[in-house]
C-alpha positions as CSV (number, residue, x, y, z in Angstrom):
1,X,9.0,21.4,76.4
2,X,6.2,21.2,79.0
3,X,2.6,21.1,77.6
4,X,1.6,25.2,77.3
5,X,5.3,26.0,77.0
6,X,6.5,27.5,73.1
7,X,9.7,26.2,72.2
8,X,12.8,28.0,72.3
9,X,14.2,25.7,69.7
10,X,12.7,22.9,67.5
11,X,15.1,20.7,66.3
12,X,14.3,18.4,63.1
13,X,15.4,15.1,62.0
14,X,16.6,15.7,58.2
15,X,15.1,12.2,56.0
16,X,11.7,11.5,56.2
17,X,10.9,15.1,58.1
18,X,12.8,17.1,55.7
19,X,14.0,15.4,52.6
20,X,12.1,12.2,51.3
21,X,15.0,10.2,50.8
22,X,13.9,7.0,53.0
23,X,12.6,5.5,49.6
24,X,16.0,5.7,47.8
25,X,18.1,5.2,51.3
26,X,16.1,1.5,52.2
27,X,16.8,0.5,48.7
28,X,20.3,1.4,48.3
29,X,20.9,0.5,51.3
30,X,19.6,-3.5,50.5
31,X,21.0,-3.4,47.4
32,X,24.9,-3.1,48.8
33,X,24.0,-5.8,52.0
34,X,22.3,-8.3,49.4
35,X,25.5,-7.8,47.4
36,X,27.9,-8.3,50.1
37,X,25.9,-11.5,50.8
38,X,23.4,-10.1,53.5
39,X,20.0,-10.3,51.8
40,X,17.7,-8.3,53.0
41,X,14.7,-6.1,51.2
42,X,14.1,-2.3,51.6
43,X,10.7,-2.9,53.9
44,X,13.0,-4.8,56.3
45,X,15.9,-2.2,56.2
46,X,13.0,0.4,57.2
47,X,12.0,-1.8,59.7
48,X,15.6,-2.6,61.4
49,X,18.0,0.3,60.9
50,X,15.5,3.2,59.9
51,X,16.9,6.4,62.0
52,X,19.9,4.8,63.3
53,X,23.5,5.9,62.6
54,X,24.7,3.3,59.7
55,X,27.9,2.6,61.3
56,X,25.8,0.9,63.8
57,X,23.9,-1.0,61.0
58,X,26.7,-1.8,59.7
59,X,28.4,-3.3,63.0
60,X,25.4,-5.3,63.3
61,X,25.0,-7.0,59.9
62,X,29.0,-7.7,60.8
63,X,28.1,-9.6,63.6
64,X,25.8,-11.5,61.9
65,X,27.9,-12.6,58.9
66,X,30.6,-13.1,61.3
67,X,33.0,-11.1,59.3
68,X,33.7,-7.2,58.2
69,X,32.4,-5.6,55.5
70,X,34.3,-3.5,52.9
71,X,35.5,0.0,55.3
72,X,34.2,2.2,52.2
73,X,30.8,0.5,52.2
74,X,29.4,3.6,54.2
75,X,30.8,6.4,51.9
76,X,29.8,4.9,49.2
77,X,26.0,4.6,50.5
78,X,26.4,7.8,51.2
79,X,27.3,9.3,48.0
80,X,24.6,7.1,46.0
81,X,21.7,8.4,48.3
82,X,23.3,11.9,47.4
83,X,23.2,11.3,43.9
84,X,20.0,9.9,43.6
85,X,18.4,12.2,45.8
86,X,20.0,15.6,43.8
87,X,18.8,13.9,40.6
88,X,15.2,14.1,41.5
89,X,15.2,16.5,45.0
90,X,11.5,16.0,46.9
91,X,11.6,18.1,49.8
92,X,8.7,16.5,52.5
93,X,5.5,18.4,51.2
94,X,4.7,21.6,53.1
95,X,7.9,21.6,55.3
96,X,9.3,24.7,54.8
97,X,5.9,26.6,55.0
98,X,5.7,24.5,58.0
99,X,8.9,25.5,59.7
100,X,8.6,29.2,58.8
101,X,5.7,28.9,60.7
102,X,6.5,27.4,64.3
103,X,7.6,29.7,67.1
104,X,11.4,29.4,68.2
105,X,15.0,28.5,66.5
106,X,15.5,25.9,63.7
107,X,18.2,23.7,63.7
108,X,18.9,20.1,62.3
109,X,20.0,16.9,64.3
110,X,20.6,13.7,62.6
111,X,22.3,10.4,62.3
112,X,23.9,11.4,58.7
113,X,27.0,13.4,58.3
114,X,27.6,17.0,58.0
115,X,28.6,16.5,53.9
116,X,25.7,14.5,53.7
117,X,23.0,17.1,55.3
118,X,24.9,20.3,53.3
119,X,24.4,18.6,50.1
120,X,20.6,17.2,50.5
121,X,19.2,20.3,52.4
122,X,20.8,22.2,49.7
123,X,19.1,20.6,47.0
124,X,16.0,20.6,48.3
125,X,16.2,24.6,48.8
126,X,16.1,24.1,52.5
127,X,19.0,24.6,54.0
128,X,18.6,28.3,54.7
129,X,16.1,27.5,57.1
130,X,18.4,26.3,60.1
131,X,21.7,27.7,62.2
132,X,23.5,24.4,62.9
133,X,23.8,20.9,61.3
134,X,24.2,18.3,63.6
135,X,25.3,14.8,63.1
136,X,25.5,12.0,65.5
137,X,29.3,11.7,64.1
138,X,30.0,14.9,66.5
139,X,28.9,12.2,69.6
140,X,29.8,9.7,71.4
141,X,26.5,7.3,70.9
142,X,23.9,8.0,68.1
143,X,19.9,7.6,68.3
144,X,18.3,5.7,70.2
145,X,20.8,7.6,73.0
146,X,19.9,10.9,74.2
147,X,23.2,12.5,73.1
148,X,22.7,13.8,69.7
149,X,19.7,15.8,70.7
150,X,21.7,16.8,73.9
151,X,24.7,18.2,72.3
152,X,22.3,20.2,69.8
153,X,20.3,22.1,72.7
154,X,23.6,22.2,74.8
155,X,25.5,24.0,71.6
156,X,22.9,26.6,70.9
157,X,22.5,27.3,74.4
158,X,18.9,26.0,75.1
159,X,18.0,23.6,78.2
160,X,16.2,20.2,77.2
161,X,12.8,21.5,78.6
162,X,12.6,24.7,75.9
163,X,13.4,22.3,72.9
164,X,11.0,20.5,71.1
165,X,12.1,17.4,68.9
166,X,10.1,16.5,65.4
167,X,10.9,13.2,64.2
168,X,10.0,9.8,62.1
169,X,11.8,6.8,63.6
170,X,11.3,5.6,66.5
171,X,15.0,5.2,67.4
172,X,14.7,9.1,67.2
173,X,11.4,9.5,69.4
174,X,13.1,7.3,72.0
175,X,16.0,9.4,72.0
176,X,14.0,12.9,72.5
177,X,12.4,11.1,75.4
178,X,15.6,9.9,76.9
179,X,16.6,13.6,76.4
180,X,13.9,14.8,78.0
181,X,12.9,16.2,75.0
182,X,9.0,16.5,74.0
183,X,9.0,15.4,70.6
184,X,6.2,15.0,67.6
185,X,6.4,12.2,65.7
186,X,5.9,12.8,61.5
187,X,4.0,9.1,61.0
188,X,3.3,9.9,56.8
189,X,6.1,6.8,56.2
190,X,6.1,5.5,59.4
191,X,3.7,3.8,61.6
192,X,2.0,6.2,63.9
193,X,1.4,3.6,66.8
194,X,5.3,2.6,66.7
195,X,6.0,6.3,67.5
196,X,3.4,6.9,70.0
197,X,4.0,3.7,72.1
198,X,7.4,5.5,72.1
199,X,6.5,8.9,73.6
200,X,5.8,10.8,70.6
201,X,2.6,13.0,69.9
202,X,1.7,11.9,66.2
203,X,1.2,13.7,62.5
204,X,0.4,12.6,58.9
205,X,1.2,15.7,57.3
206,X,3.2,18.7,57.4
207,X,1.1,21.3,56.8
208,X,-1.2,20.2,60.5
209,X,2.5,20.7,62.5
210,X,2.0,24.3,63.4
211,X,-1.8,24.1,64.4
212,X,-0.6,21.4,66.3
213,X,1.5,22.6,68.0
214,X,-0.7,25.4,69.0
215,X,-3.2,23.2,70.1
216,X,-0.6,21.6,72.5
217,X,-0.3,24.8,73.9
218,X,-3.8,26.3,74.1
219,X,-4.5,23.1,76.3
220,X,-2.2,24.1,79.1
């Protein structure tokens, strides 16, 4: 999306642009490692693997330990982050209100899986907001690669030029720009220099994103 041009679609990240589930995911996610003898706090799990696809966590805390770890250690992340998120759902304040708001298509594009996304979208009361789910399972590569965010605009029919990507990692923001994707970065849990040095235009909260995104235009 050139500067003055509205999006044709705006694809999201889902956690930490939608759902607030980086909290529970870094510390579930240190909690299995430390157990599997791979200590490692929740700061530095944000730091490392934050918006990559966990398989490709995974394969590297393998490397290091020089041995495999346990094949269901990814489902069963996956299921606690579930849990604990649909125990106490916190949407990210002033999405929705947000989304309604910006000019184009909705859809979703993330490193989790489709179960995953159906489940936490739906228990935030956000799901209904977006026609497609997609997860970096349905590619060959996940974030920091271009493909994810490829396939999505490919699927639904838009070029890379009339999408616009909003994201919090900056695996993600690298992988907009390698799309050729223009792409704001959502800095309220994530440092807003990491994702600019990256490409992205930055944000602390979601209720600035659609004047923002009207100022981007207006400039043109």
């Amino acid at each position: 999306m050139a500067v003055g041009m509205r999006p044709d679609l705006v694809i999201f990240d889902c956690d930490g642009v939608l759902v607030d589930t980086e909290p529970i995911s870094n510390r579930l996610f240190a909690e299995m490692l430390t157990a599997e003898g791979y200590p490692i706090d929740p700061a530095t799990v944000m730091e490392r693997f934050m918006g990559r696809p966990t398989s490709e966590s995974i394969r590297e805390v393998e490397q290091a330990l020089g041995r495999p770890l346990p094949k269901d250690l990814p489902a069963r992340l996956e299921r606690r982050i579930i849990d604990a998120f649909k125990a106490d759902p916190r949407p990210v304040p002033g999405v929705r209100e947000a989304a309604l708001a910006l000019p184009g298509r909705r859809c979703v594009a993330s490193s989790s899986g489709h179960g995953y996304l159906r489940e936490v979208l739906a228990a935030a009361g956000l799901a209904d907001l977006f026609e497609r789910m997609f997860s970096s399972r349905e590619v060959a590569r996940g974030k920091p690669a271009p493909d994810l965010f490829l396939h999505a605009a490919a699927s639904l029919g838009v070029t890379p030029e009339r999408c616009l990507v909003i994201e919090d990692s900056p695996a993600g923001v690298e992988a907009a720009v390698a799309a050729g994707i223009a792409v704001l970065g959502y800095a309220a849990r994530t440092s807003a220099e990491a994702l600019a040095s990256r490409g992205a235009v930055t944000f602390d909260a979601m209720p600035a994103l659609p004047g923002l995104l009207a100022g981007l235009v207006a400039e043109a």
